[in-house]
N, C-alpha and C positions, 0 to 999 in steps of 0.2 A: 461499228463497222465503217469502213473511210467510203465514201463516194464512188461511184463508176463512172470515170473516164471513157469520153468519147471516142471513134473511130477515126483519130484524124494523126495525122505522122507528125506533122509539125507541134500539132498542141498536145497529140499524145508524149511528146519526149519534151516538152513544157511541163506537163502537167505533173507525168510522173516523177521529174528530178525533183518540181515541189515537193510532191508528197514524201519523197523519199529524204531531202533536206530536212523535213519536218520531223522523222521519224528517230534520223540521226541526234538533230536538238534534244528530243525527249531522253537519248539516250546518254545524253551529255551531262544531263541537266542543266541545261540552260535557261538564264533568266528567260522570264514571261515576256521579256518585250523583243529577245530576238526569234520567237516561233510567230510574229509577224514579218520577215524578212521572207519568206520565199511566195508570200500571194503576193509582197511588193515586185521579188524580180518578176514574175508571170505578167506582172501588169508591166513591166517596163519592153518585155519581150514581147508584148502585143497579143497575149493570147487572147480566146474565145472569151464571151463572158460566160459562157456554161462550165467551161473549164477553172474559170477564175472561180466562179460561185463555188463548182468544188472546191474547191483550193481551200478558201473561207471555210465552206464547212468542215474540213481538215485539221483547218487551224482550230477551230471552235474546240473539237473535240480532243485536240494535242493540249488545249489552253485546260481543261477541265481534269483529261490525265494528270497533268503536270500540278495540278492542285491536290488532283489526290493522291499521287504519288507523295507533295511537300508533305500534304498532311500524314499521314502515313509515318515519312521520316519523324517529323517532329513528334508525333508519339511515341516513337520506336527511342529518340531522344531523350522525352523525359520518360520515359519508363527505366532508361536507362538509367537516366540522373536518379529517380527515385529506387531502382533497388541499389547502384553507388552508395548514396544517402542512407540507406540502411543497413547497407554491410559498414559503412563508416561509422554509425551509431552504436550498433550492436559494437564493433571493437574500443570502442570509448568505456573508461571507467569512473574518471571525476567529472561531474557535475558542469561542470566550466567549461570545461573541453566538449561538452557534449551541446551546451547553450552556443557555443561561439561555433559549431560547425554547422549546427541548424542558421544561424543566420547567414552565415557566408554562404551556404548553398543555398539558401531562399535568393537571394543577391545575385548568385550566376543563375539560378535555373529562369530567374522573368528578368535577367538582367536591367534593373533596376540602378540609382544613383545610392539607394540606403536601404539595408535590411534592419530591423530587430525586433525586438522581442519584449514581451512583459510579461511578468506574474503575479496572480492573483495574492493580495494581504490579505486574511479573510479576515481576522483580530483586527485591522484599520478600515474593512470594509472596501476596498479602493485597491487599481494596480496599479504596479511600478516597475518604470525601464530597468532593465535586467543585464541584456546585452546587447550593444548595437554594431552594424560592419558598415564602415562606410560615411560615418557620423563625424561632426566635426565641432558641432556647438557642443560645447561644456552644460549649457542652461536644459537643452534636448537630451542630453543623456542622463539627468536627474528628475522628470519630471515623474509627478506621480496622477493619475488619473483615477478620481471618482466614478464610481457604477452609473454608470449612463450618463457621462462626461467624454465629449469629443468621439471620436468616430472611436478609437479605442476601447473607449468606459461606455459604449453602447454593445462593442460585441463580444468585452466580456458580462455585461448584462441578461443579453439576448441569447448569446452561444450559435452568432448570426455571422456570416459574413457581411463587411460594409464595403464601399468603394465610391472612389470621390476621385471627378478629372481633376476637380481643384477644391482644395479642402479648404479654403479662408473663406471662398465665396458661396461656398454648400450651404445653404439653409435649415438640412435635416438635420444637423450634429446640434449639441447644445454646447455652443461656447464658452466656452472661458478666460478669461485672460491669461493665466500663468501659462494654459495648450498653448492658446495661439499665441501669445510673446514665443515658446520657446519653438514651436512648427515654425515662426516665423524667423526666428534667428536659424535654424537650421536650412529653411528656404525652400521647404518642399511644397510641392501644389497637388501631385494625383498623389494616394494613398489608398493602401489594397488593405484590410487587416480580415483574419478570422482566426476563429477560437481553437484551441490547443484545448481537446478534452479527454479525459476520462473517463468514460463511460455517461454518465448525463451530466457529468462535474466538471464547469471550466476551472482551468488551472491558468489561463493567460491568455495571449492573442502574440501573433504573430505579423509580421506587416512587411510589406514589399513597397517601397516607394521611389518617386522623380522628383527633380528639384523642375522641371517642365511639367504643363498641363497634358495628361494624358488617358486614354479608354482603357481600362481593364478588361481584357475576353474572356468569356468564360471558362474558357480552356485554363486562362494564368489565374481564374480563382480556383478551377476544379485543382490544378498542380497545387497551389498553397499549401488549399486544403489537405489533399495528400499526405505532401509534405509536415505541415503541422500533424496530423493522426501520428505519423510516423515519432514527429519529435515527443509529441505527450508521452508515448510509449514509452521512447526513450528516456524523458525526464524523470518520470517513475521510476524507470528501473535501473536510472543511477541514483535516484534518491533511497532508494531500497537499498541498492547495494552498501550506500553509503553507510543509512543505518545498521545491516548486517554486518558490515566491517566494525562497525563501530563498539557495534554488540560483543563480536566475535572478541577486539581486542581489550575491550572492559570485563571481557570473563574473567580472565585472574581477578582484576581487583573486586568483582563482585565478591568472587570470593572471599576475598580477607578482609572485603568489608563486610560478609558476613560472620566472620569466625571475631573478629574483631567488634560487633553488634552482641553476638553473643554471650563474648568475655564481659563484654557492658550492659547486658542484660542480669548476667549472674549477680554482679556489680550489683546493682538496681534493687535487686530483689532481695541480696544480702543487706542491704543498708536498711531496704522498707519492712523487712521484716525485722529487722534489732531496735528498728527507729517505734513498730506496733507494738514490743514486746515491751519498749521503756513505759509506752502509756496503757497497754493495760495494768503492768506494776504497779502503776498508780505514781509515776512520775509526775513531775507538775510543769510547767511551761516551759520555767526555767533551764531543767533540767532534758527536756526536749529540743528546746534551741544548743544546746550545751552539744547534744548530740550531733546536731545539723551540721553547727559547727567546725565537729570536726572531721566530719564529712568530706566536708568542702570545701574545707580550709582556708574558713572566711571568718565577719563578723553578722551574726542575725539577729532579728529584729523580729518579734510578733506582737498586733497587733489585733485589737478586735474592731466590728466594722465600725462605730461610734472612732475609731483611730487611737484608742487609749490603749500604750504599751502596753505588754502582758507579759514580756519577758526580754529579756539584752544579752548578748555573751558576744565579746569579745571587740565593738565598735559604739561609737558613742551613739546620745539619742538621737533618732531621725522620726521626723513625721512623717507619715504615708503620701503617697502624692496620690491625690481623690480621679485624678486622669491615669497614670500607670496604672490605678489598682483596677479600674474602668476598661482599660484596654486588654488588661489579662481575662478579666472574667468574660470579657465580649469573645476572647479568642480561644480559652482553654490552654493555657500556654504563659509562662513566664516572660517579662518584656525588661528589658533593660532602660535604665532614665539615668543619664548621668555615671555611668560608672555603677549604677546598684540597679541590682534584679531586683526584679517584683513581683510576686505570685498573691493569687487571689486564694484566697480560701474559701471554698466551696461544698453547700450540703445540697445539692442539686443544684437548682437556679438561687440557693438560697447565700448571701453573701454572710459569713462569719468571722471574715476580717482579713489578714494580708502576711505571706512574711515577705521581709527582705534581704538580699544577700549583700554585702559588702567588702570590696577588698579584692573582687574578682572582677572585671572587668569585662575579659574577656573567659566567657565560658562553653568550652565545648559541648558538643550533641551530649555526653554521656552524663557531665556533671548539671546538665542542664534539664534532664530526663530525672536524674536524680532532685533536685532542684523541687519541681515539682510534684514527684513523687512525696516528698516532704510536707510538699502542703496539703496533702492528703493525709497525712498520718496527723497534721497538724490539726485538720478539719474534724477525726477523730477525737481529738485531744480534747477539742473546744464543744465539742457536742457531748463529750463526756461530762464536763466541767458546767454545762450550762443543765443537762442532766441531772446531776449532782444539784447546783442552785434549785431546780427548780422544784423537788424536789423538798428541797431542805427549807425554800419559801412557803410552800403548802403546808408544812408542819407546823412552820414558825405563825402563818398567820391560823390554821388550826388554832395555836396556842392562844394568838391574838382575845382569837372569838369565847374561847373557853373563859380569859382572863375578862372578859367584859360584861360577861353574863354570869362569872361565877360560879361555870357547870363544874362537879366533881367536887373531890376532897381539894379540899384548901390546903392542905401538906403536900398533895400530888403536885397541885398546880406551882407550888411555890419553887419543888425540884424540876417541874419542866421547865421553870422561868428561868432557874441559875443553869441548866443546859444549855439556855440558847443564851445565855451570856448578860440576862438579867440580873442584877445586882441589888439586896436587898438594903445595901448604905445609899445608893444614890437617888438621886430625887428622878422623878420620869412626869412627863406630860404626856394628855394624852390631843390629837390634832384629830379636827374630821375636814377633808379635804371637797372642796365641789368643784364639778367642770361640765362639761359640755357633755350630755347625758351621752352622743357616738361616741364620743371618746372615753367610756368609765375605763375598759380593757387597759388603754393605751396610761390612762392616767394613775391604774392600781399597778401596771406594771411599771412607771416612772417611782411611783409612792416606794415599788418596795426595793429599787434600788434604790432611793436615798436611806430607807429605813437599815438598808442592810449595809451604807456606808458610815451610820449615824449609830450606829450599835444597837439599832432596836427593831421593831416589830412592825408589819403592813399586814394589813386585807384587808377584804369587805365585809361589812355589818349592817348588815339593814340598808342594802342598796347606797351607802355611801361608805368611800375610802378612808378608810380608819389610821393611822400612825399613832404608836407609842414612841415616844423616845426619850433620852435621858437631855435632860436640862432643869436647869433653875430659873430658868427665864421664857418661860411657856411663849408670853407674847413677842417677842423677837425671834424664837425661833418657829411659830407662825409666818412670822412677814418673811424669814430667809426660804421655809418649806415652800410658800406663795409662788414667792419671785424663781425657785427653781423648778418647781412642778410647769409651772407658765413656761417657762422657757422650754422644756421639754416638748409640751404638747404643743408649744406656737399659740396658745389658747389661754384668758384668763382665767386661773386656778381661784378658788377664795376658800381661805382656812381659817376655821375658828379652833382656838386652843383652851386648855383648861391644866392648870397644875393637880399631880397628884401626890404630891410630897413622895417620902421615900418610899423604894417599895413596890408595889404591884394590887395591895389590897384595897386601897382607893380608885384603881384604875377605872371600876364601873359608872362611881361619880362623877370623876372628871369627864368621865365621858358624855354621860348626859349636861354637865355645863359647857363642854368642847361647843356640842350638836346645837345649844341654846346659842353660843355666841355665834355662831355660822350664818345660825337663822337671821341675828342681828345685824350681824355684816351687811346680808343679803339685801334686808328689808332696811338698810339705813344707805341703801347703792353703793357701797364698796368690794362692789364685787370685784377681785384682781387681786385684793389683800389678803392682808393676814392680821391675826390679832387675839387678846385674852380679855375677858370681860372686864378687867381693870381698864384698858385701854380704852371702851369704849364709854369712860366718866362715872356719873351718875346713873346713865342707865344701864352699865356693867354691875355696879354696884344695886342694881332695884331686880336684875335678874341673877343676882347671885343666889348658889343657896346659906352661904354664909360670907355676911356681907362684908371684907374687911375696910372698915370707914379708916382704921389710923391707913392703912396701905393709900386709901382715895384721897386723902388732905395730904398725904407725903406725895402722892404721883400731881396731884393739882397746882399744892402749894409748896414744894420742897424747895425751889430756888431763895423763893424769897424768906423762908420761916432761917434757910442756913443763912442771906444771910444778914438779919438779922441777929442772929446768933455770934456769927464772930464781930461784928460790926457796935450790935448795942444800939441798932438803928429804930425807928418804928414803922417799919414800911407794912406790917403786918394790920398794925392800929390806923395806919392812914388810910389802908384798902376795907377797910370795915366803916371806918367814916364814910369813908366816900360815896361808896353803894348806899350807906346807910341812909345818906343826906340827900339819894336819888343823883346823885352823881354831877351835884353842885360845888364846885371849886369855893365860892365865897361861902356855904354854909360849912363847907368840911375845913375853912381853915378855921372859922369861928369856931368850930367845935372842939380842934385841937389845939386854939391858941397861937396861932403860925402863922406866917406871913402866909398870901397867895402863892408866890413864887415856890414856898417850900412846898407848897403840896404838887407844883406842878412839876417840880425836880423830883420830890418823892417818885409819881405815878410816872415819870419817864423812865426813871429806875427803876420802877416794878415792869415797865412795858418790857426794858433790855432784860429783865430776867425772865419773866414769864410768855414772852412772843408778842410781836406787835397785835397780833389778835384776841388778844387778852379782854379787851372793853366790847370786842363784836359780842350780841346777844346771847348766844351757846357758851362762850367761855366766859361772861360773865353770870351766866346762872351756875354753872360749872365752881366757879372761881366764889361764890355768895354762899353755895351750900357748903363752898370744901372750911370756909369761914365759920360757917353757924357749928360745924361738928370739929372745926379745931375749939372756938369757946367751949362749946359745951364738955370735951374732954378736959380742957382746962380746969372745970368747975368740978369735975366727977372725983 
């Protein structure tokens, strides 16, 4: 209510043109600073001070109008701006169009020097400038900001509004250099940002800025805010549409890439099924890749997991690569190295070896589905095949045991022998194998692949790894069975052998001399080797059960008795002096009538034939015995 004016003519028609100037202003809207002009003219007119005091209080309450009146408009303003803003969103369909209106209208609604925008990475964890209005540094419109980095990466952290008169010198934000280098080339000092959400999900922030130090009101955070609710909406629901559109127009090709999946599905299962039907026929590797092949219209490769071919058609040899075969089995899926597929073969987690494709480079979804369907059938194939071995090694070492102990008719055993490809002309040895008592499994299944590469026989007998196998030469194929069992296991193997001549009816013997010499190895520390009781001298010869002495003077003494022989020499007579005379140079030439020199040339020439360790203690008692039983056959 305006004041009550006094009774006075002169100040009454003072007073009231004030009030009534006053009333006019408000209706003008005129600035705040001219509804002080009419208590100045009052005061220049000489009125009352009671009248001037109304006056003032006039003004007071015109000045307060005229704030709520502004206020008033400028909400009436941005309400207006704000549904604008959102009849302009809602008619937006791309994406871009709809980020670049939200910032240019962030821009005029708090008319600002720079508006823009960022969104959330969630896969890099951190957001990034997206669109800016108003921007002019190159460095500021690529910059990207970490979760709770700079006033930005705090309020998409937080899902807070921030506001800074001056953001270099603001202590609250956590700096950075690449921010503030690029805040700094852009040049701005106050900064408004707050979050752009979805329901409790920030998706970005939004930011209103001056290149001038400036206050934010709350009024231009509550509009922001506003403002962003309105834009996440709309960000959504162009990225919705985007997708539906997208959807919409990939439905044809759904389709034909499904009828086209299909076609290559039938594909698939017509090949996996001819490809299961070649191996239960009882096709063999070979004959399986032959298949693949021409499948695929390549060259294949199978292998097993040790990497040893198992079949080839159509491309030359290739070894596995141990990382492709590595990479398929980690992923379930065929990997390409070089120009050549690679598929693992698999019996659960279990590795059974590899094939490869070659000559295809580049291979489609369908031939590459097929691909690996293949080493499926493949994986049947080899499980069949190890099936079969294993199988057919139970029998064979069955047989073994039978042949060692002599269980059954002797005519039985003799047809079981030449089934499994024992042969009654060739000579056979029999080996007993030792290793490292965890490892018997690993060591009888090493035993019976060699046995089964060797043409002969494995198992266990009395808690040690038995082998039969054909040879003439027991002890060297000892030390070769040694050195490849060891290598298998990573472990020293030590193998004692024993010859059973032709045949299989000695097998039981040799075996008990095999099991003696083993003991010998053992207990004489060579463990790692191999060997037949001849090998081990004299005392091969003292644990034989039949001793053969001409075999031990020919394995002792053979260099030197041949040669002698062609020569006409006496190295045989001088090495019997010699020991003889205690192994005196001046009694052994006296004995044989000779210069010293000859005898010293002699025994340098028995040294180069018989090893320079010939005179060490062991090879001269060795070398004295093989002496006393060549005379004595001499005399016999």
């Amino acid at each position: 209510m305006l004041p009550t004016v006094t009774a006075h003519r002169t100040g009454d028609v003072s007073a009231t043109g004030a009030l009534r100037r006053l009333l006019d202003l408000l209706a003008q809207g005129a600035p705040a600073e001219d509804l002080g002009r009419p208590a100045a003219a009052a005061r220049e007119a000489g009125a009352p001070e009671a009248e001037l005091a109304a006056i003032d209080d006039a003004t007071r309450v015109a000045l307060r109008i005229r704030r709520t009146l502004s206020q008033h408009r400028e909400r009436e303003a941005e309400l207006t701006a704000l549904f604008d803003t959102a009849s302009d969103l809602a008619a937006l369909r791309d994406l871009d169009a709809v980020l670049r209106a939200i910032v240019h209208r962030a821009r005029l609604l708090l008319g600002t020097d720079v508006a823009y925008l960022s969104l959330n990475d969630e896969s890099a964890g951190d957001t990034y400038m997206r669109v800016t209005d108003g921007s002019v540094a190159a460095s500021f419109q690529q910059v990207r900001l970490g979760m709770g980095e700079g006033l930005g990466g705090l309020v998409a952290q937080t899902a807070r509004p921030y506001a800074t008169g001056d953001y270099q010198a603001d202590t609250r934000f956590h700096h950075t250099d690449s921010i503030d280098s690029a805040v700094g080339d852009e040049g701005l000092r106050a900064i408004l940002g707050v979050p752009l959400r979805l329901g409790r999900r920030v998706i970005g922030v939004l930011y209103a800025a001056d290149r001038t130090p400036r206050d934010f009101a709350r009024q231009e955070v509550a509009l922001l805010s506003s403002l962003a609710d309105h834009a996440a909406i709309a960000i959504d629901s162009a990225r919705l549409l985007e997708e539906t559109t997208a959807a919409l127009a990939g439905l044809e090709n759904a389709n034909a890439t499904i009828r086209a999946h299909n076609r290559a599905m039938r594909r698939t299962e017509e090949a996996h099924d001819h490809l299961t039907d070649l191996v239960l026929r009882g096709a063999d590797a070979t004959e399986v890749a032959a298949g693949i092949a021409a499948l695929l219209d390549g060259g294949i490769l199978v292998h097993d997991a040790d990497g040893t071919e198992l079949a080839r058609t159509g491309t030359e040899p290739l070894s596995p690569d141990p990382e492709a075969v590595a990479a398929s089995r980690a992923r379930g899926r065929a990997v390409p190295v070089d120009g050549t597929w690679v598929c693992a073969v698999l019996a659960g987690p279990e590795l059974l070896g590899s094939i490869a494709l070659t000559g295809r480079s580049g291979l489609g979804d369908t031939d590459r589905l097929l691909f690996e369907r293949a080493s499926i059938v493949t994986a049947l194939l080899l499980l069949l095949r190890r099936s079969a071995a294993e199988t057919e090694d139970r029998v064979r070492a069955e047989l073994l045991y039978d042949l060692l102990t002599a269980t059954g008719d002797r005519g039985s055993l003799a047809a079981r022998a030449r089934r499994a490809g024992l042969h009654p002309s060739r000579e056979y040895a029999v080996l007993v194998a030792h290793g490292e008592t965890s490892a018997r499994q690993r060591l009888l299944a090493a035993a019976t692949q060699t046995a089964r590469t060797r043409g002969g026989l494995a198992g266990l007998h009395h808690d040690h790894v038995v082998l039969a196998l054909p040879t003439e030469a027991p002890g060297r194929c000892a030390q070769e069975v040694a050195a490849d069992l060891g290598k298998a296991l990573g472990s020293p193997v030590t193998v004692g052998a024993a010859g059973a001549g032709r045949g299989t009816e000695s097998l039981p013997t040799a075996h008990a001399e095999a099991h003696r010499c083993l003991s010998a190895l053992l207990a004489l520390g060579h463990s790692g080797h191999g060997g037949a009781l001849p090998d081990l001298g004299f005392l091969g010869v003292l644990l034989g059960d039949h001793a053969d002495l001409a075999g031990y003077v020919r394995n002792t003494l053979g260099p030197v008795l041949d040669y002698d022989t062609r020569r006409g020499t006496e190295l045989v007579r001088t090495l019997d002096a010699y020991f003889v005379h205690g192994a005196s140079l001046t009694r052994t030439k006296d004995a044989l009538h000779i210069h010293v020199n000859t005898v010293v040339q002699r025994l340098d020439r028995i040294g180069r034939l018989l090893g320079r360790d010939w005179n060490t203690p062991a090879r001269s008692l060795e070398i004295q015995l093989a002496l006393r039983l060549h005379h004595l056959s001499q005399t016999l």
